[in-house]
C-alpha positions in Angstrom: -32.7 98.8 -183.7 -35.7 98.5 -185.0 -35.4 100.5 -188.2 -32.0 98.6 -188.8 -34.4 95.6 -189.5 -36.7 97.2 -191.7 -33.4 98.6 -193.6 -31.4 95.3 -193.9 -34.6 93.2 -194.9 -33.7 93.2 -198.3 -30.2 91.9 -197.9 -31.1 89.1 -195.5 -33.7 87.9 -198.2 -31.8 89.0 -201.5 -28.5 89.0 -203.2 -26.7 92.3 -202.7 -28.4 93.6 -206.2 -31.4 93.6 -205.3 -30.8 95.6 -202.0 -30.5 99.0 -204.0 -32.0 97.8 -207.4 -35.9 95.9 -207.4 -35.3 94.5 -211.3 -32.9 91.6 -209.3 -36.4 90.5 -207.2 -37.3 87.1 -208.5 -39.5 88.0 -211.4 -38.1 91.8 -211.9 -39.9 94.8 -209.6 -43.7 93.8 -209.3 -46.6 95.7 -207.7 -45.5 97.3 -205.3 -42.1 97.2 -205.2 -41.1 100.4 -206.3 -43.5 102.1 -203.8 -41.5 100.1 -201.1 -38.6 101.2 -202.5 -39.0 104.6 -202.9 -40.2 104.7 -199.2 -37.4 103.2 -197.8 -35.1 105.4 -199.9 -36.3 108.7 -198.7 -36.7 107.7 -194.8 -35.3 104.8 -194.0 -31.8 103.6 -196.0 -28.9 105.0 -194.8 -30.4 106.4 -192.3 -31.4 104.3 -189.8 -28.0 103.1 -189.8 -26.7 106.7 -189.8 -28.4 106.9 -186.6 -26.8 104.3 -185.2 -23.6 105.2 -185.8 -24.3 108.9 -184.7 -25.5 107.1 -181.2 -22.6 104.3 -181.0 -20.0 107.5 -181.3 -22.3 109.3 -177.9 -22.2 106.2 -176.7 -18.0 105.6 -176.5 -18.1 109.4 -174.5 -20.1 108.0 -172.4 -18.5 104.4 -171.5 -15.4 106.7 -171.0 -17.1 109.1 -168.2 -19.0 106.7 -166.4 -15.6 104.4 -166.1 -13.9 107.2 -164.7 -16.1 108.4 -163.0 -16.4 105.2 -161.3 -13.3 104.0 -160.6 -12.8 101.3 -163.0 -9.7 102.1 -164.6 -8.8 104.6 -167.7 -11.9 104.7 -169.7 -9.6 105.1 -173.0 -8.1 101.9 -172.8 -10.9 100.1 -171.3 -12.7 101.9 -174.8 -10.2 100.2 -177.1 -10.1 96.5 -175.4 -14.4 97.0 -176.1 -13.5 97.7 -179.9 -11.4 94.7 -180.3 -13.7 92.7 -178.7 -16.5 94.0 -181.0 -14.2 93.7 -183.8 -14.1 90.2 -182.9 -17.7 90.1 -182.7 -18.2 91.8 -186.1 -16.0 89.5 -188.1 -17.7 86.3 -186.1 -21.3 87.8 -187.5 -20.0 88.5 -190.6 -18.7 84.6 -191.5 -21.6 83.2 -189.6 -24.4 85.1 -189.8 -24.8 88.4 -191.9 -22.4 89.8 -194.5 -23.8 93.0 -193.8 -22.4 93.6 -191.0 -21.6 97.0 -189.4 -20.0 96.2 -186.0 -16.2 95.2 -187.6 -16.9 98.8 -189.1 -17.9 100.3 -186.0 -14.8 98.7 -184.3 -12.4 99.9 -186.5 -13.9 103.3 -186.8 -14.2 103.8 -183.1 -10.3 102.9 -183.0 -9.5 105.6 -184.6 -12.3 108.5 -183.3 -10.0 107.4 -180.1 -7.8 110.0 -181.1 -9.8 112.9 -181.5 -11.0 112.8 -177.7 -9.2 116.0 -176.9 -11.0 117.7 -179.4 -14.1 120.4 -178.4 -17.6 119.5 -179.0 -17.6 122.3 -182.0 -14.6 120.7 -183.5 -15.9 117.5 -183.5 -19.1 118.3 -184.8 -17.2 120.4 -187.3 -15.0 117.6 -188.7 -18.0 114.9 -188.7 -19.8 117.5 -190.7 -16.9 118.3 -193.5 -16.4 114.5 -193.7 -19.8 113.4 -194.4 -19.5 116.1 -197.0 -16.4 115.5 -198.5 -17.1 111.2 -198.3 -20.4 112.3 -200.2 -19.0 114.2 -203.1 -16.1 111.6 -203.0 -18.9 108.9 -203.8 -20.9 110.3 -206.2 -17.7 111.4 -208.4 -17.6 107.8 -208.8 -21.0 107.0 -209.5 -21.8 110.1 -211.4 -20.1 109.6 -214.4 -21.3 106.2 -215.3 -25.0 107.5 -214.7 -24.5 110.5 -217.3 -23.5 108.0 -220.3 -26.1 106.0 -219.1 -28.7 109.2 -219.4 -27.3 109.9 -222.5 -27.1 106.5 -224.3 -30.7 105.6 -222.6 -31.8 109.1 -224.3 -30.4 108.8 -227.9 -27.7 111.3 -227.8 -24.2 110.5 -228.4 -23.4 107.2 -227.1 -20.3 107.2 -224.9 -17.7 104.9 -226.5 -17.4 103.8 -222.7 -20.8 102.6 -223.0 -20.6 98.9 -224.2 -17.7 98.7 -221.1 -19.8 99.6 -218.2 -23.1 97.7 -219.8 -20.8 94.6 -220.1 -19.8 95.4 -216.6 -23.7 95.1 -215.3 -23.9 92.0 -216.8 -21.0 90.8 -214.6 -22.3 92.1 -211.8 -26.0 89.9 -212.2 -23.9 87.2 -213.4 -22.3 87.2 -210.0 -25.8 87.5 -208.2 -26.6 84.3 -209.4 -23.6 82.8 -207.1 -24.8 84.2 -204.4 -28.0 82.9 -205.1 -26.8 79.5 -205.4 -24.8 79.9 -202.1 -27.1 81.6 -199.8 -30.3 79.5 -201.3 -27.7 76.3 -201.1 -28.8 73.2 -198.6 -24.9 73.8 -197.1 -23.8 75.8 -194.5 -20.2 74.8 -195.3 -20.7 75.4 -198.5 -22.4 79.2 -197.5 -19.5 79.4 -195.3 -16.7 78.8 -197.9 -18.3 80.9 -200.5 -18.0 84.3 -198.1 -14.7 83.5 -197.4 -13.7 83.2 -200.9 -16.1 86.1 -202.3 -16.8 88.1 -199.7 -14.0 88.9 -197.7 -13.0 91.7 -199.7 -16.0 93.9 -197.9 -14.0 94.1 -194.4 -10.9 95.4 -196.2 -13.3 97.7 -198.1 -15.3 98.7 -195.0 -11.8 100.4 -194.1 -11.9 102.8 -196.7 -15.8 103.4 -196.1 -15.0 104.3 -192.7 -13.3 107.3 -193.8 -16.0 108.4 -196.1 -19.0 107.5 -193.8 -18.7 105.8 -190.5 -16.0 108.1 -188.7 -17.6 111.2 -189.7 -21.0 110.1 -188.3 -19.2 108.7 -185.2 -17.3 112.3 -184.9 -21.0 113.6 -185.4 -22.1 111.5 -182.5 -19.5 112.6 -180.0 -19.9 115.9 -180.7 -23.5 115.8 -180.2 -23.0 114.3 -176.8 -20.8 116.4 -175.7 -22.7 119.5 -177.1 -25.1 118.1 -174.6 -27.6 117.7 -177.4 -29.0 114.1 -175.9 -29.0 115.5 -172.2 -30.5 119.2 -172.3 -33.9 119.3 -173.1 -33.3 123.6 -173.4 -31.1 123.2 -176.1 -32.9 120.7 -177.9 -35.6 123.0 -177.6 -33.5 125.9 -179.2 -32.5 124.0 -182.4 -36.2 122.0 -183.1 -37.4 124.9 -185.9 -33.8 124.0 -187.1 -34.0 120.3 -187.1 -37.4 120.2 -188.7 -35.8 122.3 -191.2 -33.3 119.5 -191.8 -35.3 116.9 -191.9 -37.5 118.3 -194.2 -34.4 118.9 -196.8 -33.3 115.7 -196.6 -36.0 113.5 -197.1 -37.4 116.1 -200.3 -34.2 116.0 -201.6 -34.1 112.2 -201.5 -38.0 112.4 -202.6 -36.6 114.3 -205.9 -33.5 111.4 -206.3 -35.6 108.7 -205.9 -39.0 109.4 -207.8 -36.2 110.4 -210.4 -34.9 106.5 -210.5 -38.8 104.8 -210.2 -39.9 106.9 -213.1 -36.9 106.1 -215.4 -37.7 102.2 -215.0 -34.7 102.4 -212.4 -32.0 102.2 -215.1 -28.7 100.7 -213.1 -25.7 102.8 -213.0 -28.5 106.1 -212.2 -29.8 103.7 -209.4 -26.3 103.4 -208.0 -25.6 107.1 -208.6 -28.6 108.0 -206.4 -28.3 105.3 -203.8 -24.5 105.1 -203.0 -23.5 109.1 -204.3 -26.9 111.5 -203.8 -28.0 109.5 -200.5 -25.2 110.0 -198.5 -25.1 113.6 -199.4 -28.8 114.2 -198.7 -29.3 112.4 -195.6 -26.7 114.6 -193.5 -29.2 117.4 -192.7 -31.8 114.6 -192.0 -29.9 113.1 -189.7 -28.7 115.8 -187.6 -32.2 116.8 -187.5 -33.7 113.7 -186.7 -31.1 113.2 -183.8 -32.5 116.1 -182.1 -36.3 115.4 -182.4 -36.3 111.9 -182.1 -34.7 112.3 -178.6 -37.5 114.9 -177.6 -39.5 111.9 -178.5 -37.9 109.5 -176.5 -38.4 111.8 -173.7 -41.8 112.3 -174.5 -42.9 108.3 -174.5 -40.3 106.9 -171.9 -42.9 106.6 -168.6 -45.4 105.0 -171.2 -45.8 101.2 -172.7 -43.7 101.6 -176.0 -41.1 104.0 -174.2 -40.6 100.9 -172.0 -40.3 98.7 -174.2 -38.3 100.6 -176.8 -35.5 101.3 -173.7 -35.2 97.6 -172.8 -34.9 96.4 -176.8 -32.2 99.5 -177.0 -30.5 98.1 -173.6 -30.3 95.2 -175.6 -29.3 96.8 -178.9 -26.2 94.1 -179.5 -28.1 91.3 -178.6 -30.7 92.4 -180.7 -28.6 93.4 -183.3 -27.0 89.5 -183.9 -30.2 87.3 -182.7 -32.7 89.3 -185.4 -29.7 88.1 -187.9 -29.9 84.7 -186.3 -33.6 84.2 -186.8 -33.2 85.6 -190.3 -30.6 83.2 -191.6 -32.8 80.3 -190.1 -36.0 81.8 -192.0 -34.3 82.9 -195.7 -31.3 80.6 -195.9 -31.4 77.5 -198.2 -30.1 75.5 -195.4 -32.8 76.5 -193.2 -36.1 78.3 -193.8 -35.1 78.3 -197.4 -37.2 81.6 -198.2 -34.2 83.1 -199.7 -35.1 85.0 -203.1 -38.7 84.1 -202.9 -40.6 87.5 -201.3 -41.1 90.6 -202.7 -40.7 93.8 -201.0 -44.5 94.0 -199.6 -44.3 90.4 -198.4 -41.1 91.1 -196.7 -42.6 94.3 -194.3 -44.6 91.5 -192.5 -41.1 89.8 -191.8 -40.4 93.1 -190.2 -43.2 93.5 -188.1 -42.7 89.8 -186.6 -38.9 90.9 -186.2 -40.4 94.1 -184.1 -42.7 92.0 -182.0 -39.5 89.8 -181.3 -37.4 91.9 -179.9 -39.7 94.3 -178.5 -40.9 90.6 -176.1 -38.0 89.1 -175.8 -36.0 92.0 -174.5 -38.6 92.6 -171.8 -39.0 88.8 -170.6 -34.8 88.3 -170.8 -34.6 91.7 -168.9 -37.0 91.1 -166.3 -35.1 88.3 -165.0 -31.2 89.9 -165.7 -29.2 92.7 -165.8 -28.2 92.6 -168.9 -28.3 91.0 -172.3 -26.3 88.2 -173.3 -24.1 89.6 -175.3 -23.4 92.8 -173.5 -23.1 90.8 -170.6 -20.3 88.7 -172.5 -18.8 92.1 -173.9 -18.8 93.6 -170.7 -17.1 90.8 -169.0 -14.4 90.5 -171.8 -13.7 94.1 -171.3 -13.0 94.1 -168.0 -11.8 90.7 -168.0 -13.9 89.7 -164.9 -17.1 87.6 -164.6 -20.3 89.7 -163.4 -23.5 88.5 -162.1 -26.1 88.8 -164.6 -29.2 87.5 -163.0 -31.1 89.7 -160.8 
């Protein structure tokens, strides 16, 4: 949860652009921007949230055992009336909140990973694996050839005659930065309002067809991994840590390579795009299957201590967390608020992260000291079963 902050800082404070691409900062990339960006490219985009999703898909298996197990009713169905309900939670973020929302994605995702419950833990693992693969390669044929006439005209070889086209194109695309400037840095919430549902519904239909090449296969990746027993036996965690370091090594060098790549070349667009939406996804499977496995040994390793504590009660609090750290952002970077938005650079921005951290690692400790759950997954939880549950302790 924590990490999802530090990857989604960008986008709170930025138009989309600049998210992937540090000339849209106000003034172009300054200082240490690039730094910033190359750091967050080789450990932390993509995959933070990669990590989530692997852990939402463990964490469906296991709202389906421990409803059967206890009694409450067939954990499949009670599964799909918590998607919808998240679905309706995602779209409500999305409008009010955070265009960047994952939960609609996760929702619709988890709808269909529904149907792969009779499927073994290698078969699972196996189909998460040649998804990620094939929604990688899928990805960066798109990207790919853009970034080659790009090379090639930015070079002085033969200039593509498709070259004018996509450079016309880029100027399109910061054209329509500047609307979203105007409408996130705006001093109306109506007016913020009516400009996503104009221009930015379109992501939720295309978070469909990103499901397919990313989310499902991490979920499948997930479920497999929890029924592997990957997040429960310490002995086979133990068996595969020379092969998850090996992993994690691979990925983030790989994504070191891609990324110094971009910084050095002045971070030239359509190669920018080609590493961040095509090499990335490719690169950061290893790393995440690796990371999976010794970041849980880690968890072990800290939970009787102060930040183990207080990691478990923000991650018991993960939806909660989730929404209100986009709450407090909107009120700090939005023009009808804080009005910050398009003001920081990247360096400025990390000490918005670190107040974020010391937010939720606090507040999930002082909420949950007094009830069982957070306010959200209290609400979810009570939607799902359609009952009301005490929540104060």
């Amino acid at each position: 949860m924590l990490g999802i902050l530090l990857a989604n800082i960008t986008a709170f404070s930025h138009p989309t652009l600049a998210y992937y691409w540090p000339p849209a900062l106000p003034g172009g990339a300054q200082g240490a921007d690039g730094w910033i960006w190359l750091g967050q490219f080789v450990l932390v985009d993509g995959k933070l949230r990669g990590l989530f999703t692997i852990l939402f898909g463990a964490g469906m298996l296991l709202f389906i055992e421990r409803a059967q197990a206890g009694g409450r009713g067939n954990g499949g169905v009670l599964q799909l009336r918590r998607l919808a309900w998240l679905a309706v939670f995602g779209i409500l973020h999305f409008y009010l909140l955070f265009s960047g929302d994952v939960l609609w994605s996760y929702a619709s995702s988890g709808v269909l990973c529904l149907l792969c419950l009779h499927l073994r833990s290698w078969q699972m693992l196996a189909a998460g694996i040649a998804g990620s693969l094939l929604g990688g390669l899928l990805l960066l044929s798109d990207f790919a050839a853009p970034a080659l006439i790009e090379i090639q005209a930015l070079g002085g070889g033969v200039i593509s005659p498709e070259w004018p086209g996509l450079q016309k194109h880029w100027a399109e695309q910061i054209a329509e930065t500047a609307g979203e400037t105007a409408a996130m840095g705006g001093s109306s919430f109506s007016a913020l309002l009516q400009y996503r549902w104009d221009e930015e519904t379109w992501r939720l239909g295309l978070s469909i067809t990103y499901n397919f090449l990313e989310t499902i296969p991490l979920v499948l990746l997930g479920m497999g991994l929890f029924r592997l027993g990957v997040f429960t036996d310490v002995e086979m965690r133990r068996r595969y840590r020379l092969l998850a370091w090996a992993g994690v090594v691979l990925g983030a060098g790989l994504n070191l390579a891609a990324g110094l790549h971009v910084m050095r070349a002045g971070f030239p667009p359509y190669q920018t795009q080609a590493a961040f939406f095509g090499l990335l996804p490719l690169f950061n499977l290893p790393l995440l299957l690796g990371a999976a496995v010794l970041l849980t040994d880690w968890a072990m390793a800290i939970r009787g201590g102060w930040l183990g504590e207080r990691l478990a009660l923000a991650g018991r609090m993960a939806l909660s967390n989730y929404i209100g750290t986009s709450l407090v952002m909107a009120l700090v970077f939005q023009g009808w608020a804080g009005g910050l938005f398009g003001t920081m650079h990247r360096a400025e921005l990390l000490l918005i992260v670190v107040l974020g951290w010391a937010m939720m690692l606090t507040c999930s400790r002082l909420w949950l000291a007094h009830h069982r759950y957070g306010p959200i997954e209290w609400l979810w939880r009570c939607l799902t079963y359609w009952r009301l549950f005490p929540n104060r302790l």
